[in-house]
N, C-alpha and C positions, 0 to 999 in steps of 0.2 A: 555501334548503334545501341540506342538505351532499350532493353526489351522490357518486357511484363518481367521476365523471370528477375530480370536484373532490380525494376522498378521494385517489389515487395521484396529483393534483400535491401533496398535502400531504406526504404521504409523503416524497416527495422532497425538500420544504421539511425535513422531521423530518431526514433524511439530511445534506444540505449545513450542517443545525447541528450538525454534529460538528465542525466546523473553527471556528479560535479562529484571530482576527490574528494575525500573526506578532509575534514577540518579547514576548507577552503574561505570560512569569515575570520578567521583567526588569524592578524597579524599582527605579531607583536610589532611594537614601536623601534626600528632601527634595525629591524630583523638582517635587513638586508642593503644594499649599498643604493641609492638614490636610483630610481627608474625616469631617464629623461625623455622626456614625449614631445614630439613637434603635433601639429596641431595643422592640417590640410585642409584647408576652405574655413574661412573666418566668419560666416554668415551666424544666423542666430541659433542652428543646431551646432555647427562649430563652437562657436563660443559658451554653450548651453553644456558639448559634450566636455569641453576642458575643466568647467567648474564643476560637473560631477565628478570628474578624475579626481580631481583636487581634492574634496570631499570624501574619496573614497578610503584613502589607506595616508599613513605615514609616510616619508621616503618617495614622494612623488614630484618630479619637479615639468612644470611646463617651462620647454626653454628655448620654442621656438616656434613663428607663424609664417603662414603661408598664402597669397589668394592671388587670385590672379588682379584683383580689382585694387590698387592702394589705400581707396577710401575704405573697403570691408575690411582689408588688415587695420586700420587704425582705429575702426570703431572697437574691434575686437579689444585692439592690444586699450583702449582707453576704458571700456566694461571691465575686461578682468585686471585691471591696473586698481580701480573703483572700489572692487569686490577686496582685491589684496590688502586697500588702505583704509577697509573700514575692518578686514578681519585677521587679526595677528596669523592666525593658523595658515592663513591661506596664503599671505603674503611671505612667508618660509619657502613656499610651493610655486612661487609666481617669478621666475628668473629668465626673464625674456629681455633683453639687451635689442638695438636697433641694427648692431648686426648681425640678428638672427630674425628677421624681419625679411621676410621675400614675398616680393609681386611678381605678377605675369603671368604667362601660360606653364614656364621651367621653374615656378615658384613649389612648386611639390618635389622635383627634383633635391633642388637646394636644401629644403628641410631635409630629405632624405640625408644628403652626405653634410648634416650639421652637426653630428654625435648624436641621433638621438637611438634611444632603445625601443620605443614604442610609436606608433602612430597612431593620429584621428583623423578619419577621410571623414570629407565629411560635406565635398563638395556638389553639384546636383549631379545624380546617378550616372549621365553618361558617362562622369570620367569615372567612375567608382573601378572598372576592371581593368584600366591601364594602371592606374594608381597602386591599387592591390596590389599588380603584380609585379611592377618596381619596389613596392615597400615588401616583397618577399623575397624578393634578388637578391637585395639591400638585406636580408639578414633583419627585418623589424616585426616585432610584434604588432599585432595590428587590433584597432575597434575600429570599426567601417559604418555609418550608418547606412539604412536601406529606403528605398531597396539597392541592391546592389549592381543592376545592369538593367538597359530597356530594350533590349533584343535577345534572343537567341543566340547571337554571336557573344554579346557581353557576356551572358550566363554560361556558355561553354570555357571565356577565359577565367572566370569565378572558378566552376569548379577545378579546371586545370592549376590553377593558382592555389586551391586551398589544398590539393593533395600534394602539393609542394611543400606547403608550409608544412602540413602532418609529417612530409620525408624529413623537413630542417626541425623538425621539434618549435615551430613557431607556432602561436595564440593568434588565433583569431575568433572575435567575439565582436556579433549583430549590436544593432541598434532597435534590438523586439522586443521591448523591455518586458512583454506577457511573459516570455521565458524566465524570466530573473526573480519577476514576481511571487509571493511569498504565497498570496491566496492562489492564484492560477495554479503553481508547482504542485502546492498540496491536492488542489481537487482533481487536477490531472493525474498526481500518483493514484488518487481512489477510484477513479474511471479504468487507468490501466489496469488496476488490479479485478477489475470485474463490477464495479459498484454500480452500472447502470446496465450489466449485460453487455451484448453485443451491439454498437454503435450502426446504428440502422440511416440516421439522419440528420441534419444539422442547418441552421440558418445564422449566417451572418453580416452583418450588416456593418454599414460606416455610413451614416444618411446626416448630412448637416447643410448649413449655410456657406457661404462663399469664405474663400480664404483673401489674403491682401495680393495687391496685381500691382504693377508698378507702370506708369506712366510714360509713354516715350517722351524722352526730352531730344529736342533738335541737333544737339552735338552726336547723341549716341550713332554709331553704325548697326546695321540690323543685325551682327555679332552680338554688340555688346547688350542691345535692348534684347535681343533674348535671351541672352545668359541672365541680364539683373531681373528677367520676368520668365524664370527656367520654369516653372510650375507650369505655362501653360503651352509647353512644346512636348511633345511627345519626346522628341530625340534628345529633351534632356531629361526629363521626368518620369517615363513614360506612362504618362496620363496618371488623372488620381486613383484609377484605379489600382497601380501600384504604389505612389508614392503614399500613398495613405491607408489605402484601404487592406495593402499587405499586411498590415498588422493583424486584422481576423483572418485570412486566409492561412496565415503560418499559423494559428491557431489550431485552424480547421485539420490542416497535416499535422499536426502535431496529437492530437487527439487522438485520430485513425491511424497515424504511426503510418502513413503514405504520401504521396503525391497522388492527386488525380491522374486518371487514364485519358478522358475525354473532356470538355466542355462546347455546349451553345449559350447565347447569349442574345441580349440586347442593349442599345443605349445611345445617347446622342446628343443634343448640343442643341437645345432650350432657350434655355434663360440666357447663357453666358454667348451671348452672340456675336460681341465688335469683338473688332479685328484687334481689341487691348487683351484679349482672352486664347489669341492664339488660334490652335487648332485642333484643343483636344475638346473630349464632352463633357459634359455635366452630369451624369447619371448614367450606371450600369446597373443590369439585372442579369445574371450569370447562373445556370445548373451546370454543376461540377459533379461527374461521376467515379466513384473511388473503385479499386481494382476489390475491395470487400462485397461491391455491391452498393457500399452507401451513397446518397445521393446528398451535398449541400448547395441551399439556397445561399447565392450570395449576391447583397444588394449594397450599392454606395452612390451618393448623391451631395452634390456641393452645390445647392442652390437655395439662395437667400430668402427667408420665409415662409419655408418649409420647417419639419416636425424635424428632431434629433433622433434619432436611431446608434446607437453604438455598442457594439456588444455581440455574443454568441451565445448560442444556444444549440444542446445536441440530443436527442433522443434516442435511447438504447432500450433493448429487449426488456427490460425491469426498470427504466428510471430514467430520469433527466438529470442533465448538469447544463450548469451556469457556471463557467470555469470561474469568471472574476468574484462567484459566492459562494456555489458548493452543492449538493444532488440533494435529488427529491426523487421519492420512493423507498421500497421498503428499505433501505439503506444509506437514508435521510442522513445531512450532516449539512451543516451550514460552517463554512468559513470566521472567525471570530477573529476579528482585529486586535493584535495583543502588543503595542507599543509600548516596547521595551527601552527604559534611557540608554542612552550610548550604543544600542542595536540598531543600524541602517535598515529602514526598511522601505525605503524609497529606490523601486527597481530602477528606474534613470541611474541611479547611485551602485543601484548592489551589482549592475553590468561592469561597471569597470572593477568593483569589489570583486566578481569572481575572475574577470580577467586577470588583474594585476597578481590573485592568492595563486593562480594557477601557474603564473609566470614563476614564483617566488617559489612555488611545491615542488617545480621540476613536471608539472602536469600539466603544460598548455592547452589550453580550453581550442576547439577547434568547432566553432559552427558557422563555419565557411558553407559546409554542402547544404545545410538544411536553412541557412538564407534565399544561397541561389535557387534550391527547389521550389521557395515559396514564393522569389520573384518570379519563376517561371511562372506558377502557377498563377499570379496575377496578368502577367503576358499574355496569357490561354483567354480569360477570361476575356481583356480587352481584344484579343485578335480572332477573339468569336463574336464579339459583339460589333468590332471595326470590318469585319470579312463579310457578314453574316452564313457564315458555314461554321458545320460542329469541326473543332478543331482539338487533336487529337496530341499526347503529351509527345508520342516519337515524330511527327512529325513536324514538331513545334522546334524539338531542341535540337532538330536535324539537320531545318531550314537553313537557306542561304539569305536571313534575314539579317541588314546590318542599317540600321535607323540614325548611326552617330555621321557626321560628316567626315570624308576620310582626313581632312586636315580643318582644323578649329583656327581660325582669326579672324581679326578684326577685318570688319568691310563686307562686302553684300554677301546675305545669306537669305535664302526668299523662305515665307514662309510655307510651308507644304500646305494642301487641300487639306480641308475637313474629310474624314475618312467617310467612306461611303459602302453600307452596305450592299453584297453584289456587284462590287466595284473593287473596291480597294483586295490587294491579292498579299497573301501570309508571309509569301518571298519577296525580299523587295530591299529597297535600300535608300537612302537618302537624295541620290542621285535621279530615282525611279520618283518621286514623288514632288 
């Protein structure tokens, strides 16, 4: 069981993974023998994550796709076929042959036992920790995006899997690209180092309009229409408050060098009301309390015609920061954008930059735990807001909570209730709803 005692050494573990081995931009050209990466869920972050690889390093080759859907592998393989033949460099990089082209549900599998050295998950979150933990079996380096799991069960086979990988000396490296980031790194080092005092408070936010929803068409089965509209099912997604709005919230731990202890919450389901939106909400409002004392607001909101919000904000005993700009107070410092030629400085980019330097150093990057702790903490968030009770981090990651269906195929799959505060209970399962 996760204790407090345990929770602030973790913490600290979250912390000391800010630091990256030294000389980890630096790759020379052929340094090393060709890293071959399969490519797991072909969608638009799929195919988004293989052409930052590409772009990353020398010596990198894509040379294999995966998805379960045939038409999302050929968009894919026809994008980066596109990308390779209008750019010499990339088309070096772009060695995908049509027998290394797998659909279906064992399409992850097949990539796995294709030769490749590296993996991109990349498909929606429910599968992210069976995936995982086949591509660690498997002996493969891994970039996974997030979040990484949408239950408490997911996140307990995350972290089980990433301290696997740490025993095999395997990489694994999020898809949070605030970590990689050049301004964020810097004002975060100035924060830990004391530049605003001690971190009292914090507010952050993900508030925008609606994302794209996909249509049923009359052939699909209620499998397949919810897999190609995973955003708006919890038990693929789970909800935006993780799938999106994780990105401030690992912020938020990242800062305090914690995980929260408790959350309550609010939120619900508005605007996005037909049945083409599923069953999750439109809007959360979440107080997160940290085992220091601090308290962060955290607010996210996907409805159309509403104001933007995005971004953090933290207040300390002497000072403010603005991670993505830099502190205010007597230890003022702004962030200066310094675009250097031939210097990556597009964190999408510098993620697999620091993965692949670390594969190549002999110093596998490993932020397996400090994803999952930040998916949890988005979980806390929605299953204080879905419960309406304060719901508390040991109880959360203790639960016998399992939201994925115990077997995924085509043909009827009903959609669960809209969650109901006072109603809807923390332990629960697929079957239960």
């Amino acid at each position: 069981m996760t204790t407090r005692r345990n929770f602030v050494k973790t913490g600290a573990a979250v912390a000391a993974g800010l630091v990256l081995p030294k000389g980890l931009h630096a790759i020379p050209p052929g340094h090393a023998e060709a890293i071959r990466v399969g490519v797991i869920g072909c969608g638009g972050r799929g195919t988004g994550a293989a052409r930052d690889c590409m772009r990353a390093a020398d010596g990198v080759e894509i040379v294999a796709l995966g998805d379960v859907f045939p038409d999302r592998l050929e968009q894919c393989r026809m994008n980066l076929g596109k990308l390779a033949a209008e750019n010499p460099a990339i088309a070096a990089k772009y060695r995908v042959t049509s027998e290394r082209c797998f659909s279906g549900f064992d399409a992850y599998q097949r990539v796995l036992a294709s030769g490749v050295d590296l993996v991109i998950l990349a498909t929606p979150p429910a599968f992210r920790p069976a995936h995982l933990a086949a591509a660690i079996a498997a002996g493969k380096h891994v970039f996974m995006e997030k979040p990484v799991a949408v239950d408490a069960t997911g996140v307990r086979s995350v972290l089980a899997s990433s301290e696997i990988a740490r025993q095999k000396g395997l990489a694994i490296v999020a898809g949070t690209q605030r970590r990689h980031s050049k301004a964020y790194r810097a004002t975060i080092e100035r924060v830990h180092g004391g530049a605003i005092g001690e971190v009292v408070s914090g507010q952050v936010y993900w508030n925008q309009g609606g994302l794209w929803m996909r249509e049923r068409k009359p052939e699909w089965s209620d499998t397949e229409w919810q897999l190609r509209n995973w955003l708006y099912f919890t038990w693929l997604s789970g909800d935006h408050i993780c799938e999106q709005h994780i990105h401030n919230l690992d912020v938020a731990n990242w800062i305090i060098g914690a995980h929260p202890v408790r959350a309550v919450g609010v939120g619900g389901r508005q605007s996005r009301t037909g049945a083409a939106y599923g069953h999750i909400y439109d809007h959360f409002a979440v107080d997160f309390e940290y085992p220091t004392g601090a308290r962060v607001l955290s607010m996210c909101r996907q409805i159309d015609g509403s104001a933007n919000s995005i971004g953090e904000w933290f207040a300390g005993t002497r000072g403010r920061a603005e991670p993505a700009k830099g502190i205010e107070g007597p230890s003022a410092w702004r962030y200066e954008v310094a675009d250097t030629p031939g210097v990556i400085s597009n964190p999408y980019v510098l993620e697999h930059v620091n993965l692949i330097a670390s594969i190549r150093a002999g110093a596998p990057l490993n932020e397996g735990r400090q994803v999952a702790e930040s998916t949890l903490t988005a979980i806390m968030g929605r299953e204080a807001a879905y419960t309406g009770q304060v719901v508390t981090w040991d109880e959360l990651l203790n639960a016998e909570q399992r939201l994925v269906p115990d077997v995924v195929a085509f043909g009827p799959l009903p959609t669960p209730p809209v969650p109901m505060p006072g109603v809807t209970k923390l332990a629960r399962t697929f079957a239960d709803v």
